[in-house]
PyMOL CGO cylinders between C-alpha atoms (Angstrom):
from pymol import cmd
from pymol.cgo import CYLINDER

trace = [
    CYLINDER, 30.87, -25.19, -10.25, 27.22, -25.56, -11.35, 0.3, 1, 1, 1, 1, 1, 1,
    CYLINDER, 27.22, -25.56, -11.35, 27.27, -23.69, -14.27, 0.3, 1, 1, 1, 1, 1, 1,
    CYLINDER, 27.27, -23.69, -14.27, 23.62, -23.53, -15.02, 0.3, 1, 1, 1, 1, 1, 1,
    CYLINDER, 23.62, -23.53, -15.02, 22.67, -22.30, -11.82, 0.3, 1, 1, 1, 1, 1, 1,
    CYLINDER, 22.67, -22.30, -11.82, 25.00, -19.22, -12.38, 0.3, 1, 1, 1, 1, 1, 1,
    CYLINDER, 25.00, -19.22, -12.38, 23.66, -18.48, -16.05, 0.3, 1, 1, 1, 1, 1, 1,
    CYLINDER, 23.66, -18.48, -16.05, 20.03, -19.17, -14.36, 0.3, 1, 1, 1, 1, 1, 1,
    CYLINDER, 20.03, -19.17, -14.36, 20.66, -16.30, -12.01, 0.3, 1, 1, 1, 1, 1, 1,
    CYLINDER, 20.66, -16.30, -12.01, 22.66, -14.10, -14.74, 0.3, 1, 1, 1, 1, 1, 1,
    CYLINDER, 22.66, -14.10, -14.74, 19.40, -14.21, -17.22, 0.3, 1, 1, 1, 1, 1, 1,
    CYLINDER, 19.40, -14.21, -17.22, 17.39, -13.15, -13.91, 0.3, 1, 1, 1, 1, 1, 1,
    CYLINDER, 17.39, -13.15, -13.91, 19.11, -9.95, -13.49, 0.3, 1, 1, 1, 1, 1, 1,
    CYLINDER, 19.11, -9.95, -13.49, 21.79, -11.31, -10.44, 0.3, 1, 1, 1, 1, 1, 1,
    CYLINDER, 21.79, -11.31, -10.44, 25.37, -9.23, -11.37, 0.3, 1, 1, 1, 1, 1, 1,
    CYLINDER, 25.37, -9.23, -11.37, 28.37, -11.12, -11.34, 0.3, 1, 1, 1, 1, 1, 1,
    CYLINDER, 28.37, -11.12, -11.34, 30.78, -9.31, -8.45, 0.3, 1, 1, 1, 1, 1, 1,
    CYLINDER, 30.78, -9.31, -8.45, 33.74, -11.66, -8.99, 0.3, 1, 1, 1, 1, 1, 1,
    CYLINDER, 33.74, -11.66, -8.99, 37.67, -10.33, -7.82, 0.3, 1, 1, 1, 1, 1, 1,
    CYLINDER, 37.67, -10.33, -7.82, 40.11, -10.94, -10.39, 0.3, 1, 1, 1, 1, 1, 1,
    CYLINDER, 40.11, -10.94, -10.39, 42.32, -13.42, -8.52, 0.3, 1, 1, 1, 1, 1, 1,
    CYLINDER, 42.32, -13.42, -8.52, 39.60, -14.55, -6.35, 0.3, 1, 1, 1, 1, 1, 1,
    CYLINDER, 39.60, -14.55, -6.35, 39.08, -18.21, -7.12, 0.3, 1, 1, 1, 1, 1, 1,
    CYLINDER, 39.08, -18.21, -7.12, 34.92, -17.63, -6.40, 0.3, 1, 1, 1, 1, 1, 1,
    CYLINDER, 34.92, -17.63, -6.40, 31.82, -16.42, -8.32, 0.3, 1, 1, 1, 1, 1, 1,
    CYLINDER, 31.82, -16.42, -8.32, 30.24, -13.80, -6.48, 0.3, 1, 1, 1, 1, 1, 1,
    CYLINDER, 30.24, -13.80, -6.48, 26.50, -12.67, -7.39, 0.3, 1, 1, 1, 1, 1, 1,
    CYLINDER, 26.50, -12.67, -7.39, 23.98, -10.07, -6.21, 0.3, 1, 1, 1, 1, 1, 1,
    CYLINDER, 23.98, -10.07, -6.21, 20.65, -9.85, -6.72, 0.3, 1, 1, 1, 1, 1, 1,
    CYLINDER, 20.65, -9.85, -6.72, 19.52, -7.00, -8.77, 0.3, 1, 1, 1, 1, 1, 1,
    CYLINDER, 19.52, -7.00, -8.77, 18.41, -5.72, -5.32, 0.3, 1, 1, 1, 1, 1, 1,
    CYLINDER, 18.41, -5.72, -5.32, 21.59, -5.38, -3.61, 0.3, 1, 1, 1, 1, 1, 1,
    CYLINDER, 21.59, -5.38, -3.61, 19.64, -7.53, -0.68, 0.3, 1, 1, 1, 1, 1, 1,
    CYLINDER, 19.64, -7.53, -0.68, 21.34, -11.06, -1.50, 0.3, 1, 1, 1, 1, 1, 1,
    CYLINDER, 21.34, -11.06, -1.50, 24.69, -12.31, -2.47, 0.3, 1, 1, 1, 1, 1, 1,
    CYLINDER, 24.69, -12.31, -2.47, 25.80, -15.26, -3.31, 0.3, 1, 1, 1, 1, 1, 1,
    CYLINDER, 25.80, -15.26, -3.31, 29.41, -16.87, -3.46, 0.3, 1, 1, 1, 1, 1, 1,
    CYLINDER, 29.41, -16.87, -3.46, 29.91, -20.13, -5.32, 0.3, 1, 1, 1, 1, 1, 1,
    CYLINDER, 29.91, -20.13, -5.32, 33.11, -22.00, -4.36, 0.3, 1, 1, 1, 1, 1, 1,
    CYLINDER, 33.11, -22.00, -4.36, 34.99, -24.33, -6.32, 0.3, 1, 1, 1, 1, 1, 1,
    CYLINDER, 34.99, -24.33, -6.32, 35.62, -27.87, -4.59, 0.3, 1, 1, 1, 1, 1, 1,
    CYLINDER, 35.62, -27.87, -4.59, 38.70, -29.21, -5.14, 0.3, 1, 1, 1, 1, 1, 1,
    CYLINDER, 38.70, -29.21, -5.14, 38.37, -32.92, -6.75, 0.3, 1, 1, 1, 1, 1, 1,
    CYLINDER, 38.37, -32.92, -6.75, 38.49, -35.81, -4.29, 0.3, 1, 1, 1, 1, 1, 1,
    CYLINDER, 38.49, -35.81, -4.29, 37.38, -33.52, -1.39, 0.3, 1, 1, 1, 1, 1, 1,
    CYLINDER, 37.38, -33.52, -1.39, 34.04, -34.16, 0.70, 0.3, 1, 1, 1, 1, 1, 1,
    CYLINDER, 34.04, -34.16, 0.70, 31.24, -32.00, 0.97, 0.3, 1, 1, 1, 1, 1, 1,
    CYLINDER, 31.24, -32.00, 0.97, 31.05, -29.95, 3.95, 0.3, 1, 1, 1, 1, 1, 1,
    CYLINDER, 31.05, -29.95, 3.95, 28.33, -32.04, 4.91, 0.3, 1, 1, 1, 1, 1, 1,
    CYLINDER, 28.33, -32.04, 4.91, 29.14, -35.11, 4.44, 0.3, 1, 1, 1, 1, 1, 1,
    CYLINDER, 29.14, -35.11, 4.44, 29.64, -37.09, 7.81, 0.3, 1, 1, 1, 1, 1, 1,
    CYLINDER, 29.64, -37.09, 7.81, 32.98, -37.57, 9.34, 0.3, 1, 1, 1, 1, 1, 1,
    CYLINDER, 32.98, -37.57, 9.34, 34.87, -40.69, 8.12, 0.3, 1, 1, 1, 1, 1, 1,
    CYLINDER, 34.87, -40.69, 8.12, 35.52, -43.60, 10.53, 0.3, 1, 1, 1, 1, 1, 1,
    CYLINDER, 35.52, -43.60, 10.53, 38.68, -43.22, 12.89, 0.3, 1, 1, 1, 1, 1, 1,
]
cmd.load_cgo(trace, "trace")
């Protein structure tokens, strides 16, 4: 998880709305109008953009 961007966004007023239990960060602007969710990627796994592999 990019750690800098969510410390970036802390300093800048976002709130951290995180679950306990709830494997993602979840941050709102001071606003209310945007949220954010940062999921974790489990190792080895593509991006989900990445192109399909070859069949």
């Amino acid at each position: 998880m990019p750690r800098h961007l969510t410390e970036y966004l802390l300093a800048a007023a976002w709130s951290n709305r995180s679950v306990p239990g709830y494997p993602h960060v979840l941050l709102a602007s001071l606003d209310q109008q945007r949220h954010l969710t940062l999921e974790q990627r489990l190792a080895g796994a593509a991006p989900a953009d990445a192109p399909a592999a070859p069949r």
